[in-house]
C-alpha positions, -999 to +999 in steps of 0.1 A: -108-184-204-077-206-201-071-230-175-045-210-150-068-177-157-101-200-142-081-208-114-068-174-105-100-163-110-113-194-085-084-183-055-090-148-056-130-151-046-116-175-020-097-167+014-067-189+000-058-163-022-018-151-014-001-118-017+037-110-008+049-094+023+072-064+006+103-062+030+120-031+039+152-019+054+137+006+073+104-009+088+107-023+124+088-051+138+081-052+174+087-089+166+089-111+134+075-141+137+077-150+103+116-154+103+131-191+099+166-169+114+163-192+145+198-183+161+198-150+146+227-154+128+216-132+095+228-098+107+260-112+126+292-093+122+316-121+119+292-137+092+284-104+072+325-099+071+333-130+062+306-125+031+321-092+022+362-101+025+351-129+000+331-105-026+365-089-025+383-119-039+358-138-061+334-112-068+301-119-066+288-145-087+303-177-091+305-176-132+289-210-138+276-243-132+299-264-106+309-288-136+325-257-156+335-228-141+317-227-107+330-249-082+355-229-063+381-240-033+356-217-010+329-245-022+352-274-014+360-258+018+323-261+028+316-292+016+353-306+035+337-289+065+298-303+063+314-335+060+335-330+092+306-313+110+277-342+106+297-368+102+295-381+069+321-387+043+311-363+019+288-332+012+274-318-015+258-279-023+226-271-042+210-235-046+179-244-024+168-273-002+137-281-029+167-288-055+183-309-029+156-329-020+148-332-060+177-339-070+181-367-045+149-385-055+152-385-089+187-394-091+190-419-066+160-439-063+150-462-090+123-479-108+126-511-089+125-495-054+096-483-030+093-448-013+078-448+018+075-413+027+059-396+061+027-375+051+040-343+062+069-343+040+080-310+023+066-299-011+103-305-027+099-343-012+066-347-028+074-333-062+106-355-058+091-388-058+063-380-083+092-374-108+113-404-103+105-437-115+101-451-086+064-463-063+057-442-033+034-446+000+030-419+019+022-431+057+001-413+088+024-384+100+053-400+124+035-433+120+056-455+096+049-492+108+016-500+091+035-497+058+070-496+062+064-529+069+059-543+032+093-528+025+119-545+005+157-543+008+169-511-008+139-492-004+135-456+010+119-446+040+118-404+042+110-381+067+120-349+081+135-341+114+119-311+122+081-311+106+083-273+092+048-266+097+040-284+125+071-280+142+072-318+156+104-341+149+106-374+138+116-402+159+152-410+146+155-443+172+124-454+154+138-447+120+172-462+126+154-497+140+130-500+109+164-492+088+180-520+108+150-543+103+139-543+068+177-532+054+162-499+036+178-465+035+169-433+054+165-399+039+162-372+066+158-338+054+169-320+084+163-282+072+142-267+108+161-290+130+203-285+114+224-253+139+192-249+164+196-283+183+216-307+194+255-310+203+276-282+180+241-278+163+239-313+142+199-310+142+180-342+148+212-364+136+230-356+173+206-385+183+217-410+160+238-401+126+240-435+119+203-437+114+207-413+081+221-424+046+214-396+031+207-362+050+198-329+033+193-295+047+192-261+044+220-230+048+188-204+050+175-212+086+196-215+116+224-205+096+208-174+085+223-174+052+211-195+022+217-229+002+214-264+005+234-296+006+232-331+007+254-353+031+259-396+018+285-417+016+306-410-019+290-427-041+259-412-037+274-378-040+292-392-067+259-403-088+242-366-077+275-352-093+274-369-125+238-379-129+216-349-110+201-329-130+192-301-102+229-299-098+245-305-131+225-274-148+224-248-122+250-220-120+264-229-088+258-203-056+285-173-054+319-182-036+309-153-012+283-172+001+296-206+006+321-185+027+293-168+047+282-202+054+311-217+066+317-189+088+286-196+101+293-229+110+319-221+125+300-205+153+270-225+154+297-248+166+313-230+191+303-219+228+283-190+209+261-214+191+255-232+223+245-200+240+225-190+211+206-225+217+202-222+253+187-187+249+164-202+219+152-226+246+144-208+269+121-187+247+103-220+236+096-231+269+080-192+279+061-193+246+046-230+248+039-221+287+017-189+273-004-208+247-011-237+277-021-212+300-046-197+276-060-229+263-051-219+230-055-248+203-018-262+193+003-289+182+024-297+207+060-287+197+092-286+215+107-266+187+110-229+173+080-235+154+051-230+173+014-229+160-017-218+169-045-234+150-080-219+141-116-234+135-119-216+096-093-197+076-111-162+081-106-165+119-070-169+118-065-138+089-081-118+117-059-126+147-031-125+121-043-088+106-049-074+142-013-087+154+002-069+125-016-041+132-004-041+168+036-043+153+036-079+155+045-098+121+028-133+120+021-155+090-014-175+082-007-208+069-037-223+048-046-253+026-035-264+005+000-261+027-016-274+058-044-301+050-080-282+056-093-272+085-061-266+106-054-236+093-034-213+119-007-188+126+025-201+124+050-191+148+092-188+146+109-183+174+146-166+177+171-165+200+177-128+199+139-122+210+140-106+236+115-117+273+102-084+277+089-081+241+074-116+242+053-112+273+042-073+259+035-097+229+013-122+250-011-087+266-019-075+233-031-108+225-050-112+256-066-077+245-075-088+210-091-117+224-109-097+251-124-075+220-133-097+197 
């Protein structure tokens, strides 16, 4: 028996073991709380028009990698307006946020230089600084003083903004003193937090841009689309350019979408976005006031992502299986994702939700509990 067949053979006798979710077109949820679509911006008109007018022109591929045939003014029209948006002087597209955060590590940090990196970090983070050449710390989540404070000029202190499975942000005043302090940079990746908060929907950096040297985030949340990017000054999107291998040899994402995202943008940024953010608010603040009220066990989030944790994995695939079986789409988030014993249900919350459904949402809880 070879090594991966062992350990298939290991997760499957084990309640770790993970099967897809099939999607269809024609299945409704009561609600989907497994959707990162915060605003609700992946079935908008304006966006899906702007998608199709652009399949009209470029087709629907892009034909190459950015550094031969696949960088296309629609792609330099994003990246001008990402630039403009969050403040930086230049921007950069990748496929996903994992090859953002990848490429970024292993491109721009050196041997000689220290990561310190919050212990909640991303997956993409993790495998990041494992495969550059640089020494890496990991510190106690949203706790970087014990070791930040052996830093060195130049190093790398990395966090996120908006902790995707705990659904806690970073303190960016915090971050931007320690940058001040021990001269080091500061990578936010910024993928739960970027169109959902914040003035015109800048994330976590509308409390202090200056804080961030390098910010990456994602096209597939908030913006309801897909894609990454990466915002620096230029010659650190120069060096991913010419140097990143994430970027160099990967076809680049189709025109069509880059124009779907910049449509998108577009009304993240405008009085729409910032009703779509008051609306997602306000279904926050109802949810978080529900799981008080019941005593539920949960880390306390001011954010779309809301969890409630469990005492053993089996527990929480029940709640999760009689949910679904009510209409009610919720995930189970396990270890090795989340560190053992705080295994729970992870929920995403959206601005289109609407009250009514929530609180029917909350009784049929209340009557699974009562049963079981």
């Amino acid at each position: 028996m070879s090594v991966y067949q062992r350990r298939l053979k290991e997760r499957k006798g084990s309640s770790l073991f993970r099967v897809r979710k099939v999607r269809s077109s024609d299945v409704q949820w009561k609600l989907n709380f497994s959707t990162n679509d915060y605003l609700g911006l992946s079935q908008h008109r304006h966006i899906r028009q702007a998608f199709k007018q652009a399949v009209d022109i470029w087709g629907v591929g892009s034909t190459g990698s950015p550094l031969l045939s696949g960088y296309s003014s629609a792609h330099q029209e994003l990246e001008e307006l990402l630039a403009d948006w969050l403040g930086k002087p230049r921007a950069l597209l990748f496929n996903s946020g994992f090859a953002a955060n990848h490429g970024v590590l292993t491109t721009l940090v050196d041997k000689q230089q220290k990561v310190f990196a919050d212990k909640l970090v991303h997956a993409s983070i993790i495998d990041g600084m494992q495969h550059s050449e640089a020494q890496f710390k990991r510190y106690p989540h949203n706790q970087p003083l014990p070791v930040v404070d052996k830093a060195n000029t130049g190093d790398w202190l990395v966090t996120e903004g908006v902790f995707s499975m705990d659904g806690d942000a970073c303190d960016l005043k915090l971050m931007a003193s320690l940058k001040q302090q021990f001269d080091i940079k500061v990578m936010l990746d910024d993928a739960h937090g970027l169109g959902a908060y914040g003035s015109e929907g800048k994330g976590s950096t509308s409390f202090g841009s200056d804080a961030v040297d390098v910010l990456t985030g994602t096209f597939g949340k908030a913006l309801g689309v897909g894609g990454a990017f990466v915002c620096a000054k230029d010659d650190e999107i120069e060096s991913l350019i010419q140097f990143c291998r994430d970027y160099i040899y990967s076809t680049a994402m189709p025109p069509a979408q880059a124009a779907a995202i910049k449509s998108s943008i577009e009304i993240v940024r405008s009085a729409e976005g910032d009703e779509r953010r008051e609306q997602l608010a306000h279904r926050i603040q109802y949810f978080r006031e529900q799981m008080k009220q019941r005593n539920l066990k949960i880390i306390d989030s001011n954010t779309a992502i809301q969890t409630w944790l469990f005492d053993s994995d089996t527990e929480a695939l029940a709640m999760s299986k009689q949910l679904q079986a009510n209409g009610y789409l919720c995930s189970v988030i396990r270890p090795p994702t989340v560190p053992v014993g705080t295994s729970r249900i992870r929920f995403s919350l959206t601005s289109n939700m609407p009250q009514v459904a929530l609180e029917s949402f909350w009784q049929v809880v209340d009557r699974i509990r009562d049963n079981l």
